[in-house]
N, C-alpha and C positions, 0 to 999 in steps of 0.2 A: 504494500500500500504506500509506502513512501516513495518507492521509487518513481508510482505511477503520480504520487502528487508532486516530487521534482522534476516528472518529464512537464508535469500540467504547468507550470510556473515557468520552464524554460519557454513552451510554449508562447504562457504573453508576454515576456521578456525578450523572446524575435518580434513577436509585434509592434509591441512599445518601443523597441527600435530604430522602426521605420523612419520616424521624422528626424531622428540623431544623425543618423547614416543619410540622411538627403541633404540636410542642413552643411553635412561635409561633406557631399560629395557636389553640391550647387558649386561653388568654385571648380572644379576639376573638370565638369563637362558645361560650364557655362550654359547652366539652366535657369528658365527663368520662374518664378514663381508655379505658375500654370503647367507649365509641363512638369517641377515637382508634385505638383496636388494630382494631377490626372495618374501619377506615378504612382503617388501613396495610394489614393482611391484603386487601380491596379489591383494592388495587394490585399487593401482590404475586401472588396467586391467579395472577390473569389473566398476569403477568411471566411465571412459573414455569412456568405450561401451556403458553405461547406457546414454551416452552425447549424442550421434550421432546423435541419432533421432530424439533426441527435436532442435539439431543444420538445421538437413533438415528441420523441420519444422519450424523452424524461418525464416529460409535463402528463403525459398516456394514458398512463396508471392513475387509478384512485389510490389518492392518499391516504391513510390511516388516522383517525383523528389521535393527534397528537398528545395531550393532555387534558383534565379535566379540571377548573376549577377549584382550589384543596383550600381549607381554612391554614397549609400550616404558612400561605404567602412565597412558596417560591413563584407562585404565578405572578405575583403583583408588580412583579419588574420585569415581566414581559409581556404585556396585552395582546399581542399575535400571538400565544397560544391559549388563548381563554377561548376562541372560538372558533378554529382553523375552517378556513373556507369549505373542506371536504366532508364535514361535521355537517347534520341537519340539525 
């Protein structure tokens, strides 16, 4: 499992990236703003698309309801699980 959440972080870490590695490379190949942005946009495009369908596929499933309202107050400092969306 760690290994799979250090691949997940190197991951947005090439992403996050992108405008580093454009910002030094505008000098080098004398670009001018626009063609950096059509450049990064490139990259993300194809990122984004490639997301979608793993994001249906998480989202798919019903979700379990999560917790249930307790007197003893570990609820009370988080109100997103007092009444999780997938709870009727």
């Amino acid at each position: 499992m760690a290994v799979l959440g250090f691949l997940h972080g190197t991951v947005h870490a090439n992403i996050l990236s992108i405008p580093v590695f454009l910002l030094a490379w505008q000098p080098e190949f004398r670009a001018d703003n626009l063609t950096l942005g059509l450049l990064a946009a490139s990259a993300y495009i194809p990122y984004g698309l490639g997301a979608v369908p793993f994001g249906f596929l998480a989202d798919g499933r019903a979700r379990p309801c999560r917790s249930s309202p307790r007197p003893s107050g570990r609820w009370a400092s988080s109100p997103v699980h007092i009444i999780p969306p997938a709870c009727p």
